[in-house]
N, C-alpha and C positions, 0 to 999 in steps of 0.2 A: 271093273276097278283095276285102275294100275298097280304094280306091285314094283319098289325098287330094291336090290338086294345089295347091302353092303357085301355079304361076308357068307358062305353056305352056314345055314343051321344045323346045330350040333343034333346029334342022334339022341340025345337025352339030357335031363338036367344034370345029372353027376358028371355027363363029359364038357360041361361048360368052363370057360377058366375061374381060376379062383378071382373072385374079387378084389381090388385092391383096398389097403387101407385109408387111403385120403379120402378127405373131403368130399371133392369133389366123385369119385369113384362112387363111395357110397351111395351120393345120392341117382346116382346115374343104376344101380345094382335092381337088376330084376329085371328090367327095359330088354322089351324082344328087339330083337335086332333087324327084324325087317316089319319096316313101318310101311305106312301110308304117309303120303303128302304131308298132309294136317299132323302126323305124331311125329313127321321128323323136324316140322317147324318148332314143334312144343318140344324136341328134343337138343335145337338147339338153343332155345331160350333156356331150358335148367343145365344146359353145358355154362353156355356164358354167366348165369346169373352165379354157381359155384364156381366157377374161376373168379368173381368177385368177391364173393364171401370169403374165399382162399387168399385173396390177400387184403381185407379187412379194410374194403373202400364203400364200404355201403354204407349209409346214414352219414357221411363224411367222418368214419372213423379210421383215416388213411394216417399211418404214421409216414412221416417224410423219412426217406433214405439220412442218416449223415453223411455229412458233407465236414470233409479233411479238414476243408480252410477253414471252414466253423469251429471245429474246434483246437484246433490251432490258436484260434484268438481268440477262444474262447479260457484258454489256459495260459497264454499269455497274460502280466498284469496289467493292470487297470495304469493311466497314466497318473501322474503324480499332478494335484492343482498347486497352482503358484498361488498363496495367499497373498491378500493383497498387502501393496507398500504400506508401510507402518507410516502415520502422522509424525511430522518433524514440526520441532519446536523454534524458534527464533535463534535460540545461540547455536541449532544444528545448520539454519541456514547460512547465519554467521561464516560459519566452518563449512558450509558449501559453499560459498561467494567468495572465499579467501582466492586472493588475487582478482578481482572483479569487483573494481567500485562503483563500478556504473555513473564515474562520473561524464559526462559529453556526447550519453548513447545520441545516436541519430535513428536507432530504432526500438520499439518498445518494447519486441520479445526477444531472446538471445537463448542460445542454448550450451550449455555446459559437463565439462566430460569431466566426472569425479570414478580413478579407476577404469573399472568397462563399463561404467554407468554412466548415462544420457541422460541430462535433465532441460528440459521446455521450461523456462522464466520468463513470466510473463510482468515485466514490471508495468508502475501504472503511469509512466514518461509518457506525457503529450508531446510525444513528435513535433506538428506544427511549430507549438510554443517551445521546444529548445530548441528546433534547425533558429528558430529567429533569432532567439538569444545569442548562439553560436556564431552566427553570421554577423553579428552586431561588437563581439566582445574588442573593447580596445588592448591589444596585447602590447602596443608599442611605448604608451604609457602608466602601463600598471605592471606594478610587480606579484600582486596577488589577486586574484576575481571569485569572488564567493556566492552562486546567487540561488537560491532555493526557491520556488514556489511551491505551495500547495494548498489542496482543496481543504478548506477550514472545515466546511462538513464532515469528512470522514477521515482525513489526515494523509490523504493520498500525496505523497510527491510527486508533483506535475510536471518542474524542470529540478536540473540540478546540472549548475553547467559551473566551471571553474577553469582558474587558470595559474597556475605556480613558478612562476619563471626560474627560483634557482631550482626546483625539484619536479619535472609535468608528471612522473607517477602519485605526485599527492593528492590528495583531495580537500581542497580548502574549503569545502561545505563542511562538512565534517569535524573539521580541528577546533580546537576550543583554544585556541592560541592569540586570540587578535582582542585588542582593549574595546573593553564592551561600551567605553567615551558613552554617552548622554542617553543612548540605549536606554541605561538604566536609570534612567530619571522616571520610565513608564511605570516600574516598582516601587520608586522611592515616592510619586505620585499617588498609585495603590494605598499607600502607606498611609499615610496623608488623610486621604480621603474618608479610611474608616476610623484612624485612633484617632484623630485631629478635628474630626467634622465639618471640611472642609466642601465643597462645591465648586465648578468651575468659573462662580463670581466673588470668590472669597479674594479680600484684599490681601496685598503680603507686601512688605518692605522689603528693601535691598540698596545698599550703598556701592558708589564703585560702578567699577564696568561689568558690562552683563558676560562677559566671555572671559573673565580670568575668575581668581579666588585667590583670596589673602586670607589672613587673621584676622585683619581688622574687616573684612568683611561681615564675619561670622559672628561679629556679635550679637550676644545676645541683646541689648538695647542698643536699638537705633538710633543714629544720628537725627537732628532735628530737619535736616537735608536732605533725607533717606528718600530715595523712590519711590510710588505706589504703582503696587500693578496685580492685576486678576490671576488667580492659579492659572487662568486658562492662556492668558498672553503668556505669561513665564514660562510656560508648558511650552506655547507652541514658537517662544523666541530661544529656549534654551538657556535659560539664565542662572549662573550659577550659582550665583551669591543667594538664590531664591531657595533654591532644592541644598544647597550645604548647611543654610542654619535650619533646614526640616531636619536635615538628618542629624545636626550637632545637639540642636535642644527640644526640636518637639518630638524626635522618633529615639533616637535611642541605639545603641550594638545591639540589643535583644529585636524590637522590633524589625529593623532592618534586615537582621539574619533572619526572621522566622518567615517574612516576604520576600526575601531573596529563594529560597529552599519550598515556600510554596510553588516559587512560579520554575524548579526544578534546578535551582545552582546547587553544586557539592552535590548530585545524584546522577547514575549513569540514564541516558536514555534509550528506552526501551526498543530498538530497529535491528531492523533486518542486517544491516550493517555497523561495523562495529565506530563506535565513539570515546572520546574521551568527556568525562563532566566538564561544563562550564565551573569555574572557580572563582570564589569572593572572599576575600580576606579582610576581617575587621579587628579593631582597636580599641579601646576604650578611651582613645585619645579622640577629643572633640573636632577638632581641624581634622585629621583619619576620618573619622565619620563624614563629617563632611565633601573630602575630597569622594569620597564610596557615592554619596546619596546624591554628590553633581554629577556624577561620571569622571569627574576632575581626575583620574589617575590611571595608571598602566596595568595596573593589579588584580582587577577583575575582568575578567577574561571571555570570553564566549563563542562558539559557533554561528555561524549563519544557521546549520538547521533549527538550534535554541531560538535564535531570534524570533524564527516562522513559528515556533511552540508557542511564546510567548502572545503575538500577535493574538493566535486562534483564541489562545484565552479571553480574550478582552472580547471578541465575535461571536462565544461558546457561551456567554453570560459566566465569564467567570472560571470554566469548565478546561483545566489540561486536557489535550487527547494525545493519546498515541501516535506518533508519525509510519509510515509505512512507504514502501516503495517496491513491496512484491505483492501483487497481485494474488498469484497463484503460481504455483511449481508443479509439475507431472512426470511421471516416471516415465521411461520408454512406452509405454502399453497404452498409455494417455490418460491414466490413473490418477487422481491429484494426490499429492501428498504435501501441500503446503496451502491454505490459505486464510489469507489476510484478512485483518476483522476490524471494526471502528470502535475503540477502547478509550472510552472516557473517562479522566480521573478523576479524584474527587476536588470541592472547590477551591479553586485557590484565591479568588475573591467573592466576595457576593454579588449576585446578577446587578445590581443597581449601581456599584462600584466600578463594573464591565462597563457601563453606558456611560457612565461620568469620561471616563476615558478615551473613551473613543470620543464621545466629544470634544477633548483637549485635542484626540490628534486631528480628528477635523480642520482643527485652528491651524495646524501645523500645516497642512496641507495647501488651507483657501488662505492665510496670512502671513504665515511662518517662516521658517527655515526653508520647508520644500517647495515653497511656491512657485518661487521662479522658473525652476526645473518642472514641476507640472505646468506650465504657460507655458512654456518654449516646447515641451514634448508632448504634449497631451491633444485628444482628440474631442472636440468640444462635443461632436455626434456620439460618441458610447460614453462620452465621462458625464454628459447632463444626466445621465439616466442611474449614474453609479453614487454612494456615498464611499468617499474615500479618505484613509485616516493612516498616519504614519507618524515616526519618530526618526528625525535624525542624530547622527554625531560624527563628528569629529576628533580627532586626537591626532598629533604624532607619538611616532615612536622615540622619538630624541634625538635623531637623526633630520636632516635637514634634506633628506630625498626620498622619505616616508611619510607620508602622512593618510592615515587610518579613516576612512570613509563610510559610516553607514545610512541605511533607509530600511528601517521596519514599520511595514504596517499591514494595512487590510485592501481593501473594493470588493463590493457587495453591490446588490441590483437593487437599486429601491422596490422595485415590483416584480418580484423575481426570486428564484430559490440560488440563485449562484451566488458564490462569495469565496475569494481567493484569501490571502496572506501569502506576504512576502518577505524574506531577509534576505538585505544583500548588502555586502563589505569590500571595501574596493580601497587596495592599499597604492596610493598616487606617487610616482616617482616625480624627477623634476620639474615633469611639467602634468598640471591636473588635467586628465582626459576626460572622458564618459563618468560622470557620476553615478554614485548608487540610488540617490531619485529619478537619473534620465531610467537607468537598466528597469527598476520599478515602472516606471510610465510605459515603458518598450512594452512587459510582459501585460499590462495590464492593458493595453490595446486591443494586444494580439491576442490574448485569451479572450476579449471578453466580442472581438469581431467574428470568433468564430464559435464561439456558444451559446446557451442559452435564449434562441426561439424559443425554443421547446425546454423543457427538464432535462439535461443533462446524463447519458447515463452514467453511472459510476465504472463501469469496466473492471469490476472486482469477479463478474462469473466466469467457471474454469471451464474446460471444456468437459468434464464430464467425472463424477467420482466415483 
């Protein structure tokens, strides 16, 4: 047998050293120092295994050293979270659009610096449909251009293009400044229809010529001479001597103001940007009534955006809805903090009252006032497939190089979920340019050539909340 010797062995056990106290020492205490092969293997296996136990890595009970940078940030504070943007209300966005009317955009989103804040506006402008609008407006003969479309469905504003010649920072959609002229005969119609019990084949007299209004028009007993003709012809020829003795003796100051104020006169409108109320001033004088319920006078007032309200009513069964023209708004972070909803009022006529209507303006469109102007501008390939309804009027201002131009109505898809509303006012200097039926014909082309294969999306989702 071999013998290997680390170390000479001590002459006896009391001359051996003292033992140590560790751990590992311990366990190693009493171990003869000169082994054989086989006891110095097993002498290094309880070396190694107590240098493990000695620093408490066996069964995986190893504490990890620390580590500076660990706690460092670990003592450092926690970062601070940005809660998110707070929901803005309409007169906040109001007062974040200040200087920003959005009338002419040629593109639909814009972005705006309030402070060191950045905000993404996403309005709901069909592009398409204003570049054509814009590209179309006759500037050389109009002193004012007013012309709104929008989606009757949800109240979206699709264009909004204008044109102000003494002032271009105005926005003539907007103003409630221009005579609301025959417009309002769609009300005094309204009117008609429920206190009266009328229908669009009810007969009605009128003496005189169909474009002016006297006294002696309005009376109440007709000449043996008098005229006959259908609500629906008088509707859609604009006849004033017809709608002045509705308002003089069958509707009334009460009536009249309580359907003026349904379909939202004397009340601000509820948008994204700021307006002034449409205004109607009445009398208890019979001729006053009268000139009110023809349109005959200067006094009642209106917006192009009103007008497009008005419209959707009569398309809504009756139903105001909220106009809108912001989509959505986002904060720097892409956060939304504004969006647009489709807010229905309550009724302002009853659904059967709505259809009566729109059938009068049918008249106006296929025999009337606008027809010419749909024949000369109209596309027989999209307008066969549409029902199309409008009101026009006329007025001067008193002036002999103004004369006040409107076209309000609808187009709807017989087979089909689309359907527009339009208001548009067109104030004609010396010579009459582009009418407010051609601008209607223009947009109802062009909207209706590039949508609705399919459903239509609305364009009101943000990008993310």
């Amino acid at each position: 047998m071999y013998r290997f010797y680390c170390r000479p062995a001590p002459s006896s056990i009391d001359s051996r050293p003292a033992i140590p106290k560790q751990p590992a020492a311990r366990a190693i205490a009493g171990i003869r120092w000169t082994l054989s092969l086989r006891g110095y293997l097993k002498l290094l296996a309880v070396l190694q295994a107590a240098f493990l136990v000695s620093y408490g890595v066996v069964a995986g009970t190893a504490v990890p050293r620390p580590n500076p940078r660990e706690e460092i940030r670990a003592a450092a504070p926690a970062p601070r979270v940005q809660p998110a943007p707070r929901p803005i209300t309409k007169l906040e966005v109001q007062q974040l659009m200040a200087g920003n009317n959005l009338l002419n955009l040629k593109n639909s989103v814009l972005d705006i610096r309030q402070g060191n804040a950045c905000y993404t506006v996403q309005t709901s402008i069909d592009p398409n449909l204003q570049n054509s609008l814009l590209q179309r407006l006759d500037l050389k003969n109009s002193r004012y251009i007013g012309i709104v479309i929008m989606d009757a469905r949800d109240g979206r504003v699709l264009a909004m293009v204008g044109h102000d010649k003494t002032d271009p920072s105005r926005n003539p959609c907007l103003e409630s400044r221009f005579p609301a002229a025959s417009v309002f005969k769609i009300i005094t119609a309204a009117a008609a229809v429920e206190t009266c019990d009328l229908d669009p084949g009810s007969m009605l007299n009128y003496s005189g010529g169909k474009y002016t209004l006297t006294k002696s028009q309005i009376q109440a007993k007709s000449p043996k001479n008098a005229n006959r003709i259908s609500l629906k012809e008088s509707f859609a020829q604009s006849i004033n001597p017809v709608f002045g003795k509705l308002g003089a003796h069958a509707l009334g100051r009460e009536v009249i103001e309580s359907y003026a104020e349904a379909f939202g006169f004397n009340r601000e409108i509820d948008f994204e940007l700021p307006t002034r109320p449409s205004r109607i001033e009445l009398s208890n004088d019979a001729f006053g009534l009268a000139e009110v319920a023809s349109g005959y006078n200067r006094t009642t007032r209106i917006s192009p955006l009103h007008g497009a309200l008005m419209a959707a009513a009569l398309v809504n069964q009756g139903r105001l809805i909220d106009p809108t023209i912001v989509d959505w708004i986002a904060a720097e972070d892409g956060r939304t903090i504004y969006q647009s909803q489709a807010l229905f009022q309550k009724q302002a006529i009853d659904p059967e009252t709505s259809r009566v209507l729109c059938e009068l303006m049918q008249a106006t469109v296929r025999s009337g006032t606008a027809s010419r102007e749909f024949h000369k501008h109209g596309d027989a390939r999209i307008f066969s497939r549409l029902d199309i309804g409008g009101k026009t009027g006329h007025i001067s201002d008193g002036t002999p190089d103004t004369r006040f131009d409107w076209f309000v109505g609808y187009a709807r898809e017989d087979q089909g979920p689309g359907r527009i509303v339009f208001s548009v006012v067109v104030a004609h200097e010396e010579h009459i340019g582009t009418t407010a039926a051609a601008y209607a014909a223009l947009a109802i082309k062009e909207y209706f050539r590039n949508h609705f294969v399919g459903v239509a999306p609305t364009g009101r989702r943000p990008p993310r909340s």
